[in-house]
BAKETI-83760 format. One record per residue (C-alpha): residue number from 1; residue in one letter; x, y, z. Coordinates in pm, 1 decimal. Layout:
REM residues N
+-----+------+----------+----------+----------+
: pos : code :     east :    north :       up :
+-----+------+----------+----------+----------+
: NUM :    A :        X :        Y :        Z :
...
+-----+------+----------+----------+----------+
REM end
This chain:
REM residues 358
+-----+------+----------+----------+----------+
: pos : code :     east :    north :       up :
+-----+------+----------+----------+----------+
:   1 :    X : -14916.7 :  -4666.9 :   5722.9 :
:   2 :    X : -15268.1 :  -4704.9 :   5723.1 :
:   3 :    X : -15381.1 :  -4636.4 :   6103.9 :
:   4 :    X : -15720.4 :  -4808.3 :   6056.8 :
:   5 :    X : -15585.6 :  -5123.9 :   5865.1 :
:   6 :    X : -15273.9 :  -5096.3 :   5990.1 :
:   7 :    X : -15137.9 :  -5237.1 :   5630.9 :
:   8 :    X : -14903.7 :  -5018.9 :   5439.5 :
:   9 :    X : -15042.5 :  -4841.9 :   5159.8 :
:  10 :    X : -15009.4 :  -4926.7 :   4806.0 :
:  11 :    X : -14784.7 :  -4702.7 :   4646.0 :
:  12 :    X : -14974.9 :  -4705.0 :   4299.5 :
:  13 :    X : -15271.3 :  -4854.8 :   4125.6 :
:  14 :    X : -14996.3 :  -5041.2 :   3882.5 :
:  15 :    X : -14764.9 :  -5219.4 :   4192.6 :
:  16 :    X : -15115.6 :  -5342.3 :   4313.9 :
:  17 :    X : -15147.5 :  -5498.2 :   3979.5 :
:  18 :    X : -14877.5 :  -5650.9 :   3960.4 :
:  19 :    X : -14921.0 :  -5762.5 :   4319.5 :
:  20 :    X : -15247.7 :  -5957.5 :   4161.6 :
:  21 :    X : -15068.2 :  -6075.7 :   3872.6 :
:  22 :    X : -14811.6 :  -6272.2 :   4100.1 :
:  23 :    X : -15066.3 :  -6397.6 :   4316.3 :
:  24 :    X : -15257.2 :  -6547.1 :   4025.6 :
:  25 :    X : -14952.2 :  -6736.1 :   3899.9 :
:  26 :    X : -14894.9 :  -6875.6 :   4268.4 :
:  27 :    X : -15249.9 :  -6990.5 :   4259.6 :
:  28 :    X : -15209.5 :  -7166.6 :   3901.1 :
:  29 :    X : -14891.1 :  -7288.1 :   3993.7 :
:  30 :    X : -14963.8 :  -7432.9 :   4325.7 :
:  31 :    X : -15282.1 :  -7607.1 :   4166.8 :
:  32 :    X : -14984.5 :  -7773.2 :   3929.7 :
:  33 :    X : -14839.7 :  -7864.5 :   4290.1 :
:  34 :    X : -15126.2 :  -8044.6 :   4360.3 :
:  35 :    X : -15100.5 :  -8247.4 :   4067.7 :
:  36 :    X : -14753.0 :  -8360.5 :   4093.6 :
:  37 :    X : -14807.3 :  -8450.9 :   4482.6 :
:  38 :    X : -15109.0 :  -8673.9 :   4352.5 :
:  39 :    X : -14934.2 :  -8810.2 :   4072.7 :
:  40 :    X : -14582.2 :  -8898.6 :   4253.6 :
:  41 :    X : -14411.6 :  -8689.6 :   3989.5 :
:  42 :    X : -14205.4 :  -8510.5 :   4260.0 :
:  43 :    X : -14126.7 :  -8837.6 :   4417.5 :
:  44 :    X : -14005.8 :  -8979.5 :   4130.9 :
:  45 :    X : -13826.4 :  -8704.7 :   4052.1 :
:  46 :    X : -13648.3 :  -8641.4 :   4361.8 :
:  47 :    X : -13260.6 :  -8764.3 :   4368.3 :
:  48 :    X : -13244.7 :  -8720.5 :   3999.0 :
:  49 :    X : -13018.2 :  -8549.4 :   3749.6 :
:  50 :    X : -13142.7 :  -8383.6 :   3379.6 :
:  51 :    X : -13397.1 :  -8632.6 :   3219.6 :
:  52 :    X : -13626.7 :  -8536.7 :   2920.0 :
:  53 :    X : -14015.4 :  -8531.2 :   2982.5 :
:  54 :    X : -14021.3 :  -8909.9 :   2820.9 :
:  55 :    X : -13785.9 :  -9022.0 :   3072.1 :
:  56 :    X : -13963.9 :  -8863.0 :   3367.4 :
:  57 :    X : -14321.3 :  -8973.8 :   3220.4 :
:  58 :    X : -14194.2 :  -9320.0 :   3237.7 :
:  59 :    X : -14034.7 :  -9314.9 :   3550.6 :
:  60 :    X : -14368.6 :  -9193.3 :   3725.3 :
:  61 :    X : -14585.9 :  -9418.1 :   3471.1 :
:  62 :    X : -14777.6 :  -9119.4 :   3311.9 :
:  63 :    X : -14832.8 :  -8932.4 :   2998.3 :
:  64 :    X : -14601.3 :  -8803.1 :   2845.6 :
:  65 :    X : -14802.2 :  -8502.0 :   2694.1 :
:  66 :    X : -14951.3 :  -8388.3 :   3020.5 :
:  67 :    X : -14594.1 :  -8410.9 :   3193.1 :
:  68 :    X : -14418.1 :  -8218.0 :   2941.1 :
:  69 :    X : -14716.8 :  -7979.7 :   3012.9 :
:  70 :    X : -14699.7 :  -7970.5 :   3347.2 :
:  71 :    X : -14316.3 :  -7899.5 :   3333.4 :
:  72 :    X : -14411.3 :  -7576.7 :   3190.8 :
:  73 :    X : -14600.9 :  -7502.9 :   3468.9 :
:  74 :    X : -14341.9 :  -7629.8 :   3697.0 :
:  75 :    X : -14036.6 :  -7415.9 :   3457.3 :
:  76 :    X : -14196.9 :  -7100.2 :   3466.3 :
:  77 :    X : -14329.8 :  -7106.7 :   3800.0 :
:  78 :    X : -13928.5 :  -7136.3 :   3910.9 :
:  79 :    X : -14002.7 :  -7497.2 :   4066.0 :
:  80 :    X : -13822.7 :  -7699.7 :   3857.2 :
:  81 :    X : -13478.7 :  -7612.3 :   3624.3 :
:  82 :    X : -13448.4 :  -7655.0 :   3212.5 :
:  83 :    X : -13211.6 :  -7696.8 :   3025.1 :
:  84 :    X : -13271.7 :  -7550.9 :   2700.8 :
:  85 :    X : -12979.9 :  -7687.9 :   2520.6 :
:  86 :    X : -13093.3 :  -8073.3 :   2595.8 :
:  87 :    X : -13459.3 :  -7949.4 :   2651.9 :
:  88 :    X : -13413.7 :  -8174.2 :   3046.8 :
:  89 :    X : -13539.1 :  -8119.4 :   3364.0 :
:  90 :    X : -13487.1 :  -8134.7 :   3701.8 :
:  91 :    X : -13615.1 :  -8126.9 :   4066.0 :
:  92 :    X : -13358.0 :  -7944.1 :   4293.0 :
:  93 :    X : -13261.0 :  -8120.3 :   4556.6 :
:  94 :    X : -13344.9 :  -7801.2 :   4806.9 :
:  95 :    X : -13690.9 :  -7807.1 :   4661.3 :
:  96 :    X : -13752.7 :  -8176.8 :   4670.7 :
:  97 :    X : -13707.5 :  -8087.3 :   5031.4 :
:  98 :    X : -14013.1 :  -7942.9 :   5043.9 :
:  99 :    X : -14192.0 :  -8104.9 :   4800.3 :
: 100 :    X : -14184.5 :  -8500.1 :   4817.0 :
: 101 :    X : -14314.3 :  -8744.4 :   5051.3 :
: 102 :    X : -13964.4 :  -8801.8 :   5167.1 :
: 103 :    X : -14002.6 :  -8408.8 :   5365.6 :
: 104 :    X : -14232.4 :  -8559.5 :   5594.6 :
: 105 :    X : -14366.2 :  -8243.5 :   5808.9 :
: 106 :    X : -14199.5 :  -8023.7 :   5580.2 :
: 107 :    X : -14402.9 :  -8150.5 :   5238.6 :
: 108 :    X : -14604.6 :  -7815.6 :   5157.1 :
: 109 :    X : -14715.4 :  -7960.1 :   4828.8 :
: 110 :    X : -14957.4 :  -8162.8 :   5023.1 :
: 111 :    X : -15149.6 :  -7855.3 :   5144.9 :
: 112 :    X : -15181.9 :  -7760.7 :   4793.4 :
: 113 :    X : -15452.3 :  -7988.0 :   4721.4 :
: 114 :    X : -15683.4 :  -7796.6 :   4935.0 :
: 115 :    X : -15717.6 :  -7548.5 :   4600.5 :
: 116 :    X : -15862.1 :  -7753.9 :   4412.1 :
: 117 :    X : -16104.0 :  -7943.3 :   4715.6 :
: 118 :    X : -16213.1 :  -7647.8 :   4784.9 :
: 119 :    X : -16249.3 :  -7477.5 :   4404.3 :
: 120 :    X : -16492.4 :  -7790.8 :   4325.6 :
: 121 :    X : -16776.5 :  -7614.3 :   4631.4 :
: 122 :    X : -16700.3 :  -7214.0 :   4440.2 :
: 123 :    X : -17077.1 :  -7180.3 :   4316.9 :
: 124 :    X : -17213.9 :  -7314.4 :   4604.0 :
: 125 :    X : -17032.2 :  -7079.3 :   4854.0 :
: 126 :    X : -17093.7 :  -6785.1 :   4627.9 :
: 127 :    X : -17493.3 :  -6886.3 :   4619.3 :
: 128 :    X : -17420.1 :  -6904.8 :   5066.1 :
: 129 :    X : -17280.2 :  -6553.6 :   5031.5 :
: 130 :    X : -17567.6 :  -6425.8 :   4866.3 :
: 131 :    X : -17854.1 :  -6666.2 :   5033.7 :
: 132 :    X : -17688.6 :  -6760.9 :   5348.1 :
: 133 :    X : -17673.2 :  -7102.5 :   5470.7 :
: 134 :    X : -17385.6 :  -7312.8 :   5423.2 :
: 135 :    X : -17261.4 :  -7666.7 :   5171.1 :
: 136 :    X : -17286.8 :  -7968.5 :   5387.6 :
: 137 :    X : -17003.1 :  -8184.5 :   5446.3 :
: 138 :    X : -17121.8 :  -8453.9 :   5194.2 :
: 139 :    X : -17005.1 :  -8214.1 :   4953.3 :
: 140 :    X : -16631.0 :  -8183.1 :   4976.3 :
: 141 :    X : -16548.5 :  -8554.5 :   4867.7 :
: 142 :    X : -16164.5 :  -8576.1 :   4915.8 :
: 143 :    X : -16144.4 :  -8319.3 :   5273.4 :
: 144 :    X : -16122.9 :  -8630.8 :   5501.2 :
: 145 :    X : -15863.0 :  -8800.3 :   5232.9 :
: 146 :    X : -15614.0 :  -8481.0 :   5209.1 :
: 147 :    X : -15679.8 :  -8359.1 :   5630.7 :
: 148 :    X : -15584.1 :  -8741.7 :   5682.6 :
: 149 :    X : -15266.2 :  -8694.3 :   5450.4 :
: 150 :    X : -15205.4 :  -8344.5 :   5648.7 :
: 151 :    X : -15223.1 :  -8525.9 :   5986.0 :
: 152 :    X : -15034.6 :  -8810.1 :   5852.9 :
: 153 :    X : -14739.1 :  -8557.0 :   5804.5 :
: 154 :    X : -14796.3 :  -8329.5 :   6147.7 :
: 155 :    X : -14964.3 :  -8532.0 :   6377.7 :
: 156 :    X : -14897.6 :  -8930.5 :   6296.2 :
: 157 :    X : -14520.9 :  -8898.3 :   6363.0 :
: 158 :    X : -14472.5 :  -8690.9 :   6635.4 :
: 159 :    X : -14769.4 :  -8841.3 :   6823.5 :
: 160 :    X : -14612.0 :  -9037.2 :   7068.3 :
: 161 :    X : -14270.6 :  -8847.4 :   7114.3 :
: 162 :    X : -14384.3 :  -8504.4 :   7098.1 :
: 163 :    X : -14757.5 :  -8449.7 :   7105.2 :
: 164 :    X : -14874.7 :  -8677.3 :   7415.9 :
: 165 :    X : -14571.2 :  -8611.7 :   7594.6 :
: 166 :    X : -14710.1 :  -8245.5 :   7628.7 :
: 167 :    X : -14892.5 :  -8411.1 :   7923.8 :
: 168 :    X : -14673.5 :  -8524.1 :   8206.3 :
: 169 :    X : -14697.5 :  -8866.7 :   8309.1 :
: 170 :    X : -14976.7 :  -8985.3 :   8007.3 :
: 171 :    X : -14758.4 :  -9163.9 :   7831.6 :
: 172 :    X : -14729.8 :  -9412.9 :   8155.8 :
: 173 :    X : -15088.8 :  -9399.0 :   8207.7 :
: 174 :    X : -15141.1 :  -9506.6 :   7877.5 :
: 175 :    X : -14910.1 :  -9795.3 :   7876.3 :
: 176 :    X : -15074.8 :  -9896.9 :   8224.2 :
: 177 :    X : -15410.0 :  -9882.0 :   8076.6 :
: 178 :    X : -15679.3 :  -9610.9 :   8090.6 :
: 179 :    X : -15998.2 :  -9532.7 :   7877.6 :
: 180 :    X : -15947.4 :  -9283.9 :   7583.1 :
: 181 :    X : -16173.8 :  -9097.6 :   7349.0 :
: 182 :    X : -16100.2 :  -8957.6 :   7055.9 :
: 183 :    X : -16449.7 :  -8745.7 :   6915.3 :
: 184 :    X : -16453.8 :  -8687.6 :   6576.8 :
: 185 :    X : -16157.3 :  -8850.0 :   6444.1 :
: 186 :    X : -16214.9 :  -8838.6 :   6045.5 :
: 187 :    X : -16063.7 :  -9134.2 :   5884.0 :
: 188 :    X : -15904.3 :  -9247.3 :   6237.8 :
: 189 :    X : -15562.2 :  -9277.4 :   6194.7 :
: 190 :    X : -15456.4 :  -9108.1 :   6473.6 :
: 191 :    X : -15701.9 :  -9308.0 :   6671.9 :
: 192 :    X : -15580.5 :  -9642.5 :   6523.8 :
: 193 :    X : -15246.2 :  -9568.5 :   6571.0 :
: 194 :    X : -15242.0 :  -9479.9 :   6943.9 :
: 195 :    X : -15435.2 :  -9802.8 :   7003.3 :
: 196 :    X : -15150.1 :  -9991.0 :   6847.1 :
: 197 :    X : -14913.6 :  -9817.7 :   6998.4 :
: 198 :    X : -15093.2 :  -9898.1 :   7370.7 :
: 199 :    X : -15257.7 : -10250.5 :   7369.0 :
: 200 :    X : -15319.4 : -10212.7 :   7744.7 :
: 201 :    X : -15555.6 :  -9904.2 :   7694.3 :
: 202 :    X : -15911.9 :  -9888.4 :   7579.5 :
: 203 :    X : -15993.4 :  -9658.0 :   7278.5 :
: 204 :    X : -16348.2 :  -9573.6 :   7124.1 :
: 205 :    X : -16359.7 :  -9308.4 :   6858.6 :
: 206 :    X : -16651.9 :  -9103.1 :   6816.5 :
: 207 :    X : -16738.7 :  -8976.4 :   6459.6 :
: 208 :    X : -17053.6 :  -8902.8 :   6234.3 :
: 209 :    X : -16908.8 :  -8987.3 :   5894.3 :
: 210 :    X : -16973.4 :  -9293.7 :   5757.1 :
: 211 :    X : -16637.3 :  -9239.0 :   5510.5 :
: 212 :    X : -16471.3 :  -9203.4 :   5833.6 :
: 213 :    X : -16614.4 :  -9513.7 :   6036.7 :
: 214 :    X : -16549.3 :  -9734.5 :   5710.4 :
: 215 :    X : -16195.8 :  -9649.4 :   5696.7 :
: 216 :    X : -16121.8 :  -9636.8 :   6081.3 :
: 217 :    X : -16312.2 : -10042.6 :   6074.4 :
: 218 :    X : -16101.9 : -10107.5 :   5834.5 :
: 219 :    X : -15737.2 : -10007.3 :   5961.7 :
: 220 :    X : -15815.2 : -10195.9 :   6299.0 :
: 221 :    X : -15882.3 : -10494.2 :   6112.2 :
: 222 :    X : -15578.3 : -10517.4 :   5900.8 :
: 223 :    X : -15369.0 : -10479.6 :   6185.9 :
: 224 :    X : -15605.3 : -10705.8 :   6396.7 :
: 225 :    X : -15613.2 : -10445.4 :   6707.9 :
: 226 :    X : -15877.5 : -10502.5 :   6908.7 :
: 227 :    X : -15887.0 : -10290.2 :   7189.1 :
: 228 :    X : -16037.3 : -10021.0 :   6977.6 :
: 229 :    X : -16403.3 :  -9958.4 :   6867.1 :
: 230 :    X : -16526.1 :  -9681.0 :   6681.5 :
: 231 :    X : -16914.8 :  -9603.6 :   6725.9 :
: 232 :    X : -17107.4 :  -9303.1 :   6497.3 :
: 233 :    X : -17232.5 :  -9059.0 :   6690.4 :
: 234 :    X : -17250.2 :  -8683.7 :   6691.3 :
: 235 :    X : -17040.2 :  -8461.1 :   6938.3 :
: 236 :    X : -17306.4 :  -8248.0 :   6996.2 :
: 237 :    X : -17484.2 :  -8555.2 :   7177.3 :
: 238 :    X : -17246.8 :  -8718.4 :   7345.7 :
: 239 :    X : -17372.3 :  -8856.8 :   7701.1 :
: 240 :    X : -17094.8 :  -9002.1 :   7845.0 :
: 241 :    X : -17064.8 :  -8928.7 :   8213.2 :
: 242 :    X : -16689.0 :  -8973.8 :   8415.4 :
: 243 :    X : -16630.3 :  -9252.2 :   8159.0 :
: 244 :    X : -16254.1 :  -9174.1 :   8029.5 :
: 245 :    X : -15955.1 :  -9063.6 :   8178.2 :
: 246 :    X : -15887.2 :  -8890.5 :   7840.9 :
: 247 :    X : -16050.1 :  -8742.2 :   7563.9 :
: 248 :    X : -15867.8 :  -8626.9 :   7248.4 :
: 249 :    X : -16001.7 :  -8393.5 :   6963.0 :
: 250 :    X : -15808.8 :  -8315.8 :   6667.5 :
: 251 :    X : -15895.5 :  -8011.8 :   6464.0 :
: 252 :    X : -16255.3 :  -8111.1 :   6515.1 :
: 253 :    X : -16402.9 :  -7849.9 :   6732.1 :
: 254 :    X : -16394.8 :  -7577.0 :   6530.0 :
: 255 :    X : -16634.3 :  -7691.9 :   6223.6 :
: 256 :    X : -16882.0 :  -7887.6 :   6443.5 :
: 257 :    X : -17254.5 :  -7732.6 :   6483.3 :
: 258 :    X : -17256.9 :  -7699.3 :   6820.7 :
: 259 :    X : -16859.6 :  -7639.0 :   6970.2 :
: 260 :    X : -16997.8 :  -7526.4 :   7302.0 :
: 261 :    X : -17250.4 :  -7864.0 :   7364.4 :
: 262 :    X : -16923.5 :  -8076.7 :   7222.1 :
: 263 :    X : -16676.3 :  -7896.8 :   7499.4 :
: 264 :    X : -16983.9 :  -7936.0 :   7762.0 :
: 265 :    X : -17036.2 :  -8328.2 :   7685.9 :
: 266 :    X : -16653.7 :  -8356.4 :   7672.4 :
: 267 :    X : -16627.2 :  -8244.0 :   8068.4 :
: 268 :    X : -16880.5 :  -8417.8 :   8172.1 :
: 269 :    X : -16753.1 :  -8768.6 :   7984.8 :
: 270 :    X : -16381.0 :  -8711.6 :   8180.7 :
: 271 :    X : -16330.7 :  -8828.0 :   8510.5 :
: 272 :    X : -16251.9 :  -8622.5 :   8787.6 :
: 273 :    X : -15875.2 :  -8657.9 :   8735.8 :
: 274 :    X : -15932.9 :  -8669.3 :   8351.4 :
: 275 :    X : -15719.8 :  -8488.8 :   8060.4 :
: 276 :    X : -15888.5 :  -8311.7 :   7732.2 :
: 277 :    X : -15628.2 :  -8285.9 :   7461.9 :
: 278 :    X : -15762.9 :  -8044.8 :   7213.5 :
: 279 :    X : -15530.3 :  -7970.4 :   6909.5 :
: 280 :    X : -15664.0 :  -7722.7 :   6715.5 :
: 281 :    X : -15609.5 :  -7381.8 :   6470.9 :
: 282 :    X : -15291.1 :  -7135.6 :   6598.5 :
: 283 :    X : -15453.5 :  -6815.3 :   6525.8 :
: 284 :    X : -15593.4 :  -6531.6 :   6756.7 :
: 285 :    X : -15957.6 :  -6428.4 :   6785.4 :
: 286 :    X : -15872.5 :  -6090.6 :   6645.1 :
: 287 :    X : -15772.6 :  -6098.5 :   6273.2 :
: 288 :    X : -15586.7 :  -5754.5 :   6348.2 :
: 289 :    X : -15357.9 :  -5978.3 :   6537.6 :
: 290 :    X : -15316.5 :  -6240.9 :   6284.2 :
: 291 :    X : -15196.4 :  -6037.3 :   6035.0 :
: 292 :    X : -14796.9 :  -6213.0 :   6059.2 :
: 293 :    X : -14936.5 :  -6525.9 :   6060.9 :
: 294 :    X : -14757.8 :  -6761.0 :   5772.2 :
: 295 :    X : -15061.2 :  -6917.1 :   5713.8 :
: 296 :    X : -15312.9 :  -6665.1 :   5748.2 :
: 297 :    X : -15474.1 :  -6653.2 :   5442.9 :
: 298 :    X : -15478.7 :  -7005.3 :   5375.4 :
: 299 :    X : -15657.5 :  -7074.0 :   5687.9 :
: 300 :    X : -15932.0 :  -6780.7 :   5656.9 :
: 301 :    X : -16012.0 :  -6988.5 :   5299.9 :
: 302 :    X : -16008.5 :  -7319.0 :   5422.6 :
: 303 :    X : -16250.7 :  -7182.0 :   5694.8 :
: 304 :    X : -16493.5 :  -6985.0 :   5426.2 :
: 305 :    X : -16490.3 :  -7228.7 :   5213.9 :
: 306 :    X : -16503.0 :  -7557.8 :   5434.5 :
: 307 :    X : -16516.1 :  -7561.6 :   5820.4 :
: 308 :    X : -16777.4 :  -7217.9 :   5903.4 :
: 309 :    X : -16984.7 :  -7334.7 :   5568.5 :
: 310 :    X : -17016.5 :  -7724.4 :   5720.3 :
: 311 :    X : -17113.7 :  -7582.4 :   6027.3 :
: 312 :    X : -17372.9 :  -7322.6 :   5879.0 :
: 313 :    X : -17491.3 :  -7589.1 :   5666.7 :
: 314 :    X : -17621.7 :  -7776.8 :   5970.4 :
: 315 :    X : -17775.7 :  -7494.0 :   6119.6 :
: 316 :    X : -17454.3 :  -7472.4 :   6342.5 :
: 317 :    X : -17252.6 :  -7189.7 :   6527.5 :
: 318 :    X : -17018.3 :  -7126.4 :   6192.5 :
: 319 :    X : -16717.4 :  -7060.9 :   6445.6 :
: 320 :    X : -16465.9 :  -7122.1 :   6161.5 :
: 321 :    X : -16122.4 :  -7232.8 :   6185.7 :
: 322 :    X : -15993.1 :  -6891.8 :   6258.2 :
: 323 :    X : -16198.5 :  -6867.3 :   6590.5 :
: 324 :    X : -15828.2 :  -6812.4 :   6782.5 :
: 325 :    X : -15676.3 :  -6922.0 :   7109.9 :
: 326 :    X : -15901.6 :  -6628.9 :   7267.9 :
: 327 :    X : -16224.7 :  -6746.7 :   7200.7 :
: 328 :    X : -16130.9 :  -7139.8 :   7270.0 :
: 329 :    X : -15978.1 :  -7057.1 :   7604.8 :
: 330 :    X : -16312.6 :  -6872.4 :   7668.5 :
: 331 :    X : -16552.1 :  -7170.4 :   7588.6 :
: 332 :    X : -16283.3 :  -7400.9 :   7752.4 :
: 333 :    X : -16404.3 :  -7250.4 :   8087.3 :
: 334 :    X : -16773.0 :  -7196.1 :   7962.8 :
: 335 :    X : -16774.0 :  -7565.0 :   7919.4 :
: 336 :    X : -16652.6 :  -7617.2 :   8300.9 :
: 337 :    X : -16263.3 :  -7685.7 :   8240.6 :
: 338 :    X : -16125.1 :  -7577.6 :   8567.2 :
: 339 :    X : -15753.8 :  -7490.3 :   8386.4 :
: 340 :    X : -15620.6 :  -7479.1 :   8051.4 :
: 341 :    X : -15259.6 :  -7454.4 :   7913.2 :
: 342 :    X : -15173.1 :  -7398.1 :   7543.7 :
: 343 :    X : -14840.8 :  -7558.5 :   7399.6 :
: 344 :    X : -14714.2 :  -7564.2 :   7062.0 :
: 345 :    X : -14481.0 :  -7762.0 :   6891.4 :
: 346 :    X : -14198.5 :  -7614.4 :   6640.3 :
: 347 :    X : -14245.7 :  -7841.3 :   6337.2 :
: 348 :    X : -14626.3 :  -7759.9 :   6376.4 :
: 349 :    X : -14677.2 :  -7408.2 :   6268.5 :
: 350 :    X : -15067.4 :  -7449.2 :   6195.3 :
: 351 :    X : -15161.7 :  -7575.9 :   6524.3 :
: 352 :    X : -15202.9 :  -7539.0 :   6911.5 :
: 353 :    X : -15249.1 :  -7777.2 :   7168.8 :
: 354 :    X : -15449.6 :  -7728.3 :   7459.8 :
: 355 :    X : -15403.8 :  -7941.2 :   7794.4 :
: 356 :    X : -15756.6 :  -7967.8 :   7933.5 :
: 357 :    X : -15866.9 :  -8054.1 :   8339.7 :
: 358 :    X : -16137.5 :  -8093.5 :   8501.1 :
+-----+------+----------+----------+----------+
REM end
């Protein structure tokens, strides 16, 4: 072992190699991933015995050319099974499991789409790394779309059951009918949906994106809910004072410009006997101590390349997704939070939940 790392060593220059080798074909092949999530080829394959790349291509509407491409892609990257003899393929059952719409929770193909999102900003991170500064979120055109597919898996069906149940007794406060806000809710479907799903309680969402204000207008008015408004504004401003009786944030702390004025406005918005829900990244302050973590690397790149450059780009903190349950219980109590209790979920492995009071 390396003592200063703490990593083992590599045994030789040419298992290092081939170390790199594999994790360029997981990056090529999860970038086909991405492509057969968007397309609905996995879908469509799903449930399915042996078909031929015509047959697929028609089920799913496509190309055939590009399928029978991507099938290679999918063949050799041991995701989908050939048959040579009758040149057919197939979607295992076990890995439709974790591939299809179908998995709910457990679809990691839709986190694969955050390759590609975030390969469209390369050149302009590498120009941050040698100028500084940061890419602005107007940049990253399809974040809110695939974070709004990621909460729509995670967050959207275990809202009501699992996630506000965390709280004792807010699910009854709800139904009797309190004041919520939800600060910077993205494309507000987690803010739509909990206004459906309590017509006696009062929701305003907070958010600075006009793709995300569009989008959250438009869901409340195709269900016709009207106890909900959604007003742009940024966190950083917020000057609310003991005007809910609960505030939620989902993984929206972390790449905001200011985190600390956010928390600050956030206390002084609750009411005395108020709740701040806070779900945000799983990971320690520390990366020493994150070194187990199944998602580690994924989440450092999502940060470099999205959430600390967003933040940087407005002149902000850059406190990056990775800023760990350490530094958020820290600025929890900067902020004026009198107790905080983290809880985490089991079919949530990217995220904590912190139980805010006054």
């Amino acid at each position: 072992m390396c003592t200063t790392c703490q990593l083992p060593t590599t045994t030789s220059a040419d298992a290092f190699g081939e170390q790199l080798l594999e994790t360029i074909n997981h990056g090529m092949t999860g970038l086909m991933i991405s492509v057969g999530h968007r397309t609905g080829l996995f879908d469509s394959m799903a449930s399915h015995g042996f078909r031929d790349s015509q047959q697929i291509a028609d089920a799913a509407g496509l190309d055939e050319r590009y399928v029978r491409e991507w099938l290679g892609a999918m063949v050799t990257g041991r995701i989908v099974e050939y048959d040579p003899a009758t040149r057919r393929y197939r979607l295992p059952d076990a890995h439709a499991a974790c591939l299809t719409r179908a998995a709910g929770a457990d679809n990691m193909a839709a986190f694969t789409q955050y390759l590609a999102v975030l390969g469209g900003v390369e050149d302009r991170i590498v120009d941050c790394f040698e100028r500084g500064g940061g890419v602005p979120y107007s940049e990253f055109p399809r974040f809110q779309a695939v974070m709004a597919e990621d909460s729509g898996q995670s967050v959207l069906p275990a809202l009501k059951e699992q996630i506000l149940t965390l709280v004792p007794g807010l699910i009854e406060r709800l139904e009797s009918g309190i004041d919520v806000l939800d600060v910077g809710f993205g494309l507000g479907r987690v803010l739509n949906q909990m206004a459906r799903q309590f017509p006696r309680s009062r929701f305003i969402g907070y958010e600075i994106s006009d793709e995300g204000l569009t989008a959250a207008r438009a869901e409340a008015e195709a269900h016709g809910t009207r106890n909900l408004r959604v007003v742009k504004q940024d966190a950083a401003r917020i000057d609310d004072s003991a005007a809910f009786d609960l505030v939620c944030s989902f993984d929206s702390v972390h790449d905001q410009a200011d985190p600390a004025a956010m928390l600050r406005n956030i206390h002084r918005a609750l009411r005395p006997d108020g709740i701040y829900l806070m779900q945000d990244i799983d990971t320690r302050s520390d990366v020493g101590e994150n070194l187990d973590h199944p998602l580690g690397p994924m989440i450092y790149t999502i940060s470099c390349m999205h959430c600390m450059t967003v933040s940087l780009a407005a002149g902000g903190a850059g406190l990056g997704a990775a800023w760990g349950t350490d530094t958020a219980e820290r600025m929890l109590a900067e902020a004026g939070f009198s107790g905080t209790e983290i809880r985490r979920l089991p079919h949530d492995v990217q995220n904590a939940y912190f139980i805010n009071r006054k």
